[in-house]
Rosetta silent file (secondary structure, phi, psi, omega in degrees, C-alpha in Angstrom):
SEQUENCE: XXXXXXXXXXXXXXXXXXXXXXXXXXXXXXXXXXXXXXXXXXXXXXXXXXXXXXXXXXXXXXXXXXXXXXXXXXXXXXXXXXXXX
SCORE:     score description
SCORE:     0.000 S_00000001
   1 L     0.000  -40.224  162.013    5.500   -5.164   -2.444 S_00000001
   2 H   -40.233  -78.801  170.049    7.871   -5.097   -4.922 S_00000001
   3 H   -56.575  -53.253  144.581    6.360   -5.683   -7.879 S_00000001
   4 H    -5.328  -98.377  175.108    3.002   -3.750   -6.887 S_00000001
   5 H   -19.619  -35.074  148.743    5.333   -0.510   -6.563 S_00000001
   6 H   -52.781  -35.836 -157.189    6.542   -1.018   -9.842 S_00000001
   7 H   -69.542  -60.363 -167.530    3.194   -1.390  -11.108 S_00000001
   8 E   -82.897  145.803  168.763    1.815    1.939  -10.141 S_00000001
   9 E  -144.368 -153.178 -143.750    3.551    5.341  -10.264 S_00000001
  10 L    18.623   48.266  166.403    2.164    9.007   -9.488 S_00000001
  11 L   -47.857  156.062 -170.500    1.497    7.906   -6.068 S_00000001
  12 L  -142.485   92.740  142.823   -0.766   10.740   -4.110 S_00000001
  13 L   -58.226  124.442 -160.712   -1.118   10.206   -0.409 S_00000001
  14 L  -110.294    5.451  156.186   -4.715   11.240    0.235 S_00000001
  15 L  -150.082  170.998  164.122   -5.090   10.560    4.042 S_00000001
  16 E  -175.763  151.325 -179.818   -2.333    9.154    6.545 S_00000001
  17 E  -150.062  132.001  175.905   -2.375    8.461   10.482 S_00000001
  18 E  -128.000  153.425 -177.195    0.256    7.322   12.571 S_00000001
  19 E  -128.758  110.322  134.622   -0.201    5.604   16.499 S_00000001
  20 E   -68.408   93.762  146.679    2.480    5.370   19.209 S_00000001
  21 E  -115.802  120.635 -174.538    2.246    3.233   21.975 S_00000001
  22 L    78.532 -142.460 -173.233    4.605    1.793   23.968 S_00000001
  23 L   -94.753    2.293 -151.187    7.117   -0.165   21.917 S_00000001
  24 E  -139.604  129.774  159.551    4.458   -0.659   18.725 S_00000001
  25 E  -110.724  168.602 -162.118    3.804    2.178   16.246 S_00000001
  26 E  -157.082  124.172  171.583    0.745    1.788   13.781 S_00000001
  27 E  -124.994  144.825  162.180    1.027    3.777   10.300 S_00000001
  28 E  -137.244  138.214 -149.167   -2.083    3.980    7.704 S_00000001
  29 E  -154.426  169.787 -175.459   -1.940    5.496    4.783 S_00000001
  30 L  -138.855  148.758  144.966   -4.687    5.759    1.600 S_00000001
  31 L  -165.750  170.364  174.395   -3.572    6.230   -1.692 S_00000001
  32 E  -138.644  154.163 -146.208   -4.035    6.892   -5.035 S_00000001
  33 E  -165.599  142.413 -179.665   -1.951    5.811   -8.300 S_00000001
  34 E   -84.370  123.686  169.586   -1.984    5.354  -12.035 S_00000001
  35 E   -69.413   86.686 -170.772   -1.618    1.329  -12.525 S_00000001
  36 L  -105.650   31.123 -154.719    1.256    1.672  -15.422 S_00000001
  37 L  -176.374  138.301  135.232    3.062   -1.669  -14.824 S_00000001
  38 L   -15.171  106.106 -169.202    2.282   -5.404  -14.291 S_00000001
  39 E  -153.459  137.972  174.417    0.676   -6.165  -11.168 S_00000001
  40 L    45.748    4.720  177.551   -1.277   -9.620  -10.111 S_00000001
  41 L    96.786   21.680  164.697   -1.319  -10.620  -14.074 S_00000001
  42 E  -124.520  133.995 -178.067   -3.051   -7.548  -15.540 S_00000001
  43 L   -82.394 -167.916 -156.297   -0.921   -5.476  -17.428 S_00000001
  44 L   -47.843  146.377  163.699   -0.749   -1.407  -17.259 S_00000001
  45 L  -125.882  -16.761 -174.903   -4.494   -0.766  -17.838 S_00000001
  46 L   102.795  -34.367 -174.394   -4.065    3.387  -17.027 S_00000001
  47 L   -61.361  155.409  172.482   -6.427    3.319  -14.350 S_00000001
  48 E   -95.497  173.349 -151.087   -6.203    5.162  -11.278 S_00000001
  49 E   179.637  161.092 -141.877   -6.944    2.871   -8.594 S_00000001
  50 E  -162.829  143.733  170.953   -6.881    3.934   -4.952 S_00000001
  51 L   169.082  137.659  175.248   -6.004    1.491   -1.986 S_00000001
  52 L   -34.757  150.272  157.719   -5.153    1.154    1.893 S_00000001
  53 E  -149.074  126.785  161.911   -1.526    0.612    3.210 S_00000001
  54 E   -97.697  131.546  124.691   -1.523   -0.602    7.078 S_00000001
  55 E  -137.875 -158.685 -169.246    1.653   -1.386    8.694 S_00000001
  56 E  -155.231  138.530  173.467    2.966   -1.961   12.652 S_00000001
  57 E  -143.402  131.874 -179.478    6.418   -1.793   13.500 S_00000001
  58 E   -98.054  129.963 -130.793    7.889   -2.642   17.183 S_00000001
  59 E  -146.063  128.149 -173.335   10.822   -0.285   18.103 S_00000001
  60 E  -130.420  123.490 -169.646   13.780   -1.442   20.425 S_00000001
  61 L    19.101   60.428  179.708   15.945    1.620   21.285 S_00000001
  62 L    95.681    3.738 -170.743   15.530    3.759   18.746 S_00000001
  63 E  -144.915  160.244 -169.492   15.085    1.171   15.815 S_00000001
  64 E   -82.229  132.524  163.921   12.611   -0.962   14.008 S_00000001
  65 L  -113.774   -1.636 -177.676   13.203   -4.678   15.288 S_00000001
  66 L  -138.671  169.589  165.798    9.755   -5.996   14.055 S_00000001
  67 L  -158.858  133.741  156.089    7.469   -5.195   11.049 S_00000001
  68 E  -132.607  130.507 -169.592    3.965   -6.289    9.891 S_00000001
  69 E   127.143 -136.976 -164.268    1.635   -5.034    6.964 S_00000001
  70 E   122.502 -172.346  164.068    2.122   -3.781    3.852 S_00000001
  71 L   -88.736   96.832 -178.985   -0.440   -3.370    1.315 S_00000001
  72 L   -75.154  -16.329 -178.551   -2.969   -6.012    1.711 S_00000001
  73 L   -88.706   31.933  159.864   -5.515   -4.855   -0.580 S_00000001
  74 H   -30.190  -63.289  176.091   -4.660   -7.421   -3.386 S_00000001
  75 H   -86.028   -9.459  174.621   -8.305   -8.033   -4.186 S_00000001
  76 H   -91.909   -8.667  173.942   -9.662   -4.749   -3.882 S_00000001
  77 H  -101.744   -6.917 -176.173   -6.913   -3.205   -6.369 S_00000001
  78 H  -108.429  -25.007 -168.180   -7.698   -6.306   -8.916 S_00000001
  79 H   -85.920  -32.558  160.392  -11.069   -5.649   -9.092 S_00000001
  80 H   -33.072  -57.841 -167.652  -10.041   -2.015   -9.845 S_00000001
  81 H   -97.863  -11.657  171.711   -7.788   -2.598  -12.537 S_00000001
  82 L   -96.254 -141.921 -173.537   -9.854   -5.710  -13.876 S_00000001
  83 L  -109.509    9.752  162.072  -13.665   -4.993  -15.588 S_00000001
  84 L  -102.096   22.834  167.419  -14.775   -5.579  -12.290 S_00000001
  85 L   -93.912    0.000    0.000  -13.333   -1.969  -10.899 S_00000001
């Protein structure tokens, strides 16, 4: 996640939805971002490049105690930023 965040900057959230139930929240977010940085072993190429972020977090009195997701869309942002975007 790290490095990926570095890579890109002018982030733009262009949709987002969050789900409560229970103990388990669900976040989803779209975005779009100039790729300015080293990411997956293609350097800055300029492009904007656009791409999902799911994650789920489980909540124990008031606090996150679990987490899963992240940005998952590893191959759908390399074909973006390679000559296959």
């Amino acid at each position: 996640m790290g490095e990926f965040f570095a890579a890109v900057s002018q982030h733009e959230m262009i949709s987002d939805v969050v789900v409560a139930e229970g103990e388990f929240v669900v976040h989803r977010a779209s975005w779009r971002a100039s790729h300015t940085g080293t990411v997956l072993g293609v350097e800055a190429t300029g492009r904007t490049v656009e791409f999902n972020d799911v994650e789920m977090w489980r909540v124990e009195n008031g606090k996150i105690v679990e987490h899963w997701g992240g940005v998952g869309e590893a191959r759908h942002l390399y074909a973006q930023i390679t000559a296959g975007g």
